[in-house]
C-alpha positions in Angstrom: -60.4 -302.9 -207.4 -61.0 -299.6 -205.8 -63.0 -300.1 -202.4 -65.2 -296.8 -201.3 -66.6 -296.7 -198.3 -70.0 -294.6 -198.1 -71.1 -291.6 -195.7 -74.6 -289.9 -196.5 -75.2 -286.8 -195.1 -78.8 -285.8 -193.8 -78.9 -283.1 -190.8 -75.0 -282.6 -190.6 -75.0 -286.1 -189.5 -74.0 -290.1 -191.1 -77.1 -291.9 -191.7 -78.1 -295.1 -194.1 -81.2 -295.5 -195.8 -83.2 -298.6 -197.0 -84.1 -298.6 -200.1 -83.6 -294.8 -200.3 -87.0 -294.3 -197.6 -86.2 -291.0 -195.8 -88.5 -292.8 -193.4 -86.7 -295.9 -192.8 -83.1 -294.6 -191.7 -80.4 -294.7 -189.3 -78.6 -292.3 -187.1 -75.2 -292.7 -186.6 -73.3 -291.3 -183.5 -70.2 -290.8 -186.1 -69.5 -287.3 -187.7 -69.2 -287.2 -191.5 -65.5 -286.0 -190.4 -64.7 -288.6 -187.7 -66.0 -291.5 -189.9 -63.8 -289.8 -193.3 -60.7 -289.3 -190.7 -61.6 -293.0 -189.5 -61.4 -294.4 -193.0 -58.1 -292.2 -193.8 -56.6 -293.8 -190.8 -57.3 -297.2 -192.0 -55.7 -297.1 -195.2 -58.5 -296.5 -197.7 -58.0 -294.1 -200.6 -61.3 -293.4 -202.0 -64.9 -292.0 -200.4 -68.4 -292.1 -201.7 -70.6 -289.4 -200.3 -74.6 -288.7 -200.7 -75.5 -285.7 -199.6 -79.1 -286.5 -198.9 -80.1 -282.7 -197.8 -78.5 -281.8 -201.2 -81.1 -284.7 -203.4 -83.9 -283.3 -201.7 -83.0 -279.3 -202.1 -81.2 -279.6 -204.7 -78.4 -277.2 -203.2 -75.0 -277.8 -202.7 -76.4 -277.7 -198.7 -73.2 -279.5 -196.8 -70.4 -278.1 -198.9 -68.7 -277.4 -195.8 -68.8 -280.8 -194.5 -67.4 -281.9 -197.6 -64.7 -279.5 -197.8 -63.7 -280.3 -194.3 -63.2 -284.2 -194.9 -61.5 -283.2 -198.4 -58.9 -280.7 -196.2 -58.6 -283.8 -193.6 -58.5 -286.7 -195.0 -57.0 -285.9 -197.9 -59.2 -289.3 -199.7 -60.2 -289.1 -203.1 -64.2 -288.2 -202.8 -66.5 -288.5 -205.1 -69.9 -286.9 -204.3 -73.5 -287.5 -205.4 -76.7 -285.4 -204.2 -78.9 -282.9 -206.3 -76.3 -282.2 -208.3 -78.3 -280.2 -211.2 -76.4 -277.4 -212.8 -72.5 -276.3 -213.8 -72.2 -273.9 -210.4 -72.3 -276.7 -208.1 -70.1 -278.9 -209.8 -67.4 -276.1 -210.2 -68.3 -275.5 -206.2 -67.6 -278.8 -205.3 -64.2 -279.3 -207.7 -63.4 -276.2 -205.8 -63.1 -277.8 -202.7 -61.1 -280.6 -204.2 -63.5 -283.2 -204.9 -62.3 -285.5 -207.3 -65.4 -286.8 -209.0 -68.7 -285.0 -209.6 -72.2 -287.5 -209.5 -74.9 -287.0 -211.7 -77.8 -288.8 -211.5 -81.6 -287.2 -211.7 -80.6 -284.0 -213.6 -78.4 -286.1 -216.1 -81.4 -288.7 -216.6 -84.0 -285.8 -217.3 -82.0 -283.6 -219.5 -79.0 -286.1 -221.7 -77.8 -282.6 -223.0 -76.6 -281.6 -219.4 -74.8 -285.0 -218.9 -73.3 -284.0 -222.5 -72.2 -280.9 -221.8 -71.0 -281.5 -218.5 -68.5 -284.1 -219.2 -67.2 -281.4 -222.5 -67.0 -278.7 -219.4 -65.5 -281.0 -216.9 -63.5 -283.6 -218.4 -62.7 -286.6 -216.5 -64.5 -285.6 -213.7 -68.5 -286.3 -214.4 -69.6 -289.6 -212.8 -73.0 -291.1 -213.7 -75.2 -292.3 -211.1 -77.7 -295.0 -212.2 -80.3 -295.9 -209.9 -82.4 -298.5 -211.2 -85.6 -300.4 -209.5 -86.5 -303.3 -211.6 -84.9 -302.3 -214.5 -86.5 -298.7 -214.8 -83.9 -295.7 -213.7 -85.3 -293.8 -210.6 -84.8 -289.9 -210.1 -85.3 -287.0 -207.8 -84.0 -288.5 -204.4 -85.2 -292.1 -205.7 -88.9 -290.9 -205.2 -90.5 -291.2 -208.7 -89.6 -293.7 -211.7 -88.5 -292.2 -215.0 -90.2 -295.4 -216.8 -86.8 -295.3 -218.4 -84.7 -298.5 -219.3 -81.1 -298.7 -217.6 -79.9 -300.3 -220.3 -81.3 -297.9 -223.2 -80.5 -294.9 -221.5 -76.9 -295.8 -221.0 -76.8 -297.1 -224.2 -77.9 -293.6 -225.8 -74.8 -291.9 -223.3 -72.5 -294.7 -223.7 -70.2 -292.0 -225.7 -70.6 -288.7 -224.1 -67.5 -289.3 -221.9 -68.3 -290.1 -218.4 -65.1 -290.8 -216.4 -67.3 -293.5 -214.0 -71.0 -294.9 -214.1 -71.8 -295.9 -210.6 -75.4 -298.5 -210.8 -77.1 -299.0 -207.7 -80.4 -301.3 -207.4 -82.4 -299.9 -205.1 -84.2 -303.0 -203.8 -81.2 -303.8 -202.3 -79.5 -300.4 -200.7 -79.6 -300.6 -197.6 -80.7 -304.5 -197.1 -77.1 -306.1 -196.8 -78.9 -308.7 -199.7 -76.1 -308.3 -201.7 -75.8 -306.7 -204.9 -77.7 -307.7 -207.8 -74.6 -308.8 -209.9 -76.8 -310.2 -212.6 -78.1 -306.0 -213.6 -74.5 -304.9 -213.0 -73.0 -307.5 -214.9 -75.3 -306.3 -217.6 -74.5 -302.3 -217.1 -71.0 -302.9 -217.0 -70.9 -305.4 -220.3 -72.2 -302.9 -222.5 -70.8 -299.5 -220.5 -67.7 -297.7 -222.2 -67.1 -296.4 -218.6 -66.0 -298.4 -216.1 -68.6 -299.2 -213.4 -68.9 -298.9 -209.5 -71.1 -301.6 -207.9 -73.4 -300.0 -205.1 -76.3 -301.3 -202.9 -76.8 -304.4 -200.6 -73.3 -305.4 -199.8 -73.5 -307.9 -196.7 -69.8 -308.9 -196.6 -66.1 -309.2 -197.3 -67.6 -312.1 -199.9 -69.7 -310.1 -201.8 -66.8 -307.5 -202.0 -64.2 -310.4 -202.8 -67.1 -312.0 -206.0 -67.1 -308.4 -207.4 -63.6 -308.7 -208.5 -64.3 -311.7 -210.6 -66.5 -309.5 -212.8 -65.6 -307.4 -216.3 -65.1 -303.7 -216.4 -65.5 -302.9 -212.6 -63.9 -300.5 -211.2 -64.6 -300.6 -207.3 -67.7 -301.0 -205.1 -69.3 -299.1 -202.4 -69.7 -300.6 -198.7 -71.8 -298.9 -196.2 -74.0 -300.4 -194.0 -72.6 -303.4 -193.5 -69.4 -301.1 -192.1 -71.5 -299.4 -189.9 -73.1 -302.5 -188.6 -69.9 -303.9 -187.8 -70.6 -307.0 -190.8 -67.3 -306.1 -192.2 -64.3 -305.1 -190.4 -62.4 -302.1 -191.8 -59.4 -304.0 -191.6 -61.0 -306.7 -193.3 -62.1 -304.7 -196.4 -58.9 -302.4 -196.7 -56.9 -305.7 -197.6 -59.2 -306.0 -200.7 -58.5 -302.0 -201.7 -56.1 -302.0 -204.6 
């Protein structure tokens, strides 16, 4: 199981969010650099990054950051953020980003997410972000009264490479995952699934590898709050 650790990006700097509140965040003293070369140096291979500037603007706003922690760190990065039309994604691949995050534009318009993965293949990640069972878009600030479960299973064979689900009741709150919706996602998903949102520790990471058709999980809070050691979670990276 893949382990990613998580930077998102708001101001040029690493912050976390709960429960995606732009109000209720975090400041971390770590540079989206430092903390990619810090994971490098540790062993891990992959890196999820939200650029939070770019859900909120919709622009490809830290592409620089990004392409400096590619160029560094040499991890494979996948990267999520207002993400809405074919020139960012080429921008991003550009700068050696391995896989491409759709969430709010895919969710609105299923021929995007269509056409995307014909354009891009193997590259076009889905994000799903779900609050009690209804998908959430633009930045997590408005419901799309939309079913997880329907909606994926109306995509299920438009060829994404990866579906990351994240309940947003629990990003940010290091109350563990909801493993009962992601068990759920990932029964009936034809991609293989990333688990993100509420991990609290190495045992949370360690019960996510018991489960069908998952593919890695994310881990950031509970890294920057020092509630898992980096050397801890790099001996569960495979």
């Amino acid at each position: 199981m893949k382990i990613f650790p998580a930077i998102d990006i708001k101001d040029k700097k690493c912050v976390r969010l709960v429960k995606g509140d732009f109000d209720n965040k975090t400041v971390y003293e770590n540079s989206p650099v430092d903390q990619a070369s810090s994971y490098k140096d540790h062993g891990f291979k992959n890196l999820h990054i939200v650029d939070l500037d770019g859900a909120l603007t919709g622009r490809t706003v830290n592409i620089d950051i990004i392409q400096e922690i590619v160029k560094k760190s040499n991890l494979k990065v996948e990267i999520g953020g207002g993400i809405r039309n074919f020139e960012s994604v080429q921008k991003y691949l550009d700068v050696g980003v391995e896989k491409i995050i759709l969430g709010s534009a895919a969710i609105k318009d299923k021929n995007f997410l269509k056409d995307a993965c014909l354009k891009f293949p193997g590259k076009i990640a889905l994000g799903l972000d779900a609050k009690d069972g209804k998908l959430s878009v633009s930045g997590w600030k408005e419901s799309s009264n939309m079913s997880t479960l329907e909606f994926l299973k109306e995509i299920n064979n438009y060829g994404v490479s990866r579906l990351i689900f994240t309940d947003i009741n629990r990003d940010g709150t290091k109350e563990s995952p909801n493993f009962d919706e992601t068990s759920k996602v990932a029964n009936i998903s034809n991609s293989p699934v990333i688990i993100s949102g509420g991990v609290s520790s190495i045992n949370d990471v360690k019960k996510a590898k018991s489960l069908k058709n998952i593919e890695g999980i994310i881990v950031g809070k509970a890294i920057y709050d020092g509630d898992i050691k980096l050397e801890e979670l790099v001996k569960e990276d495979a």
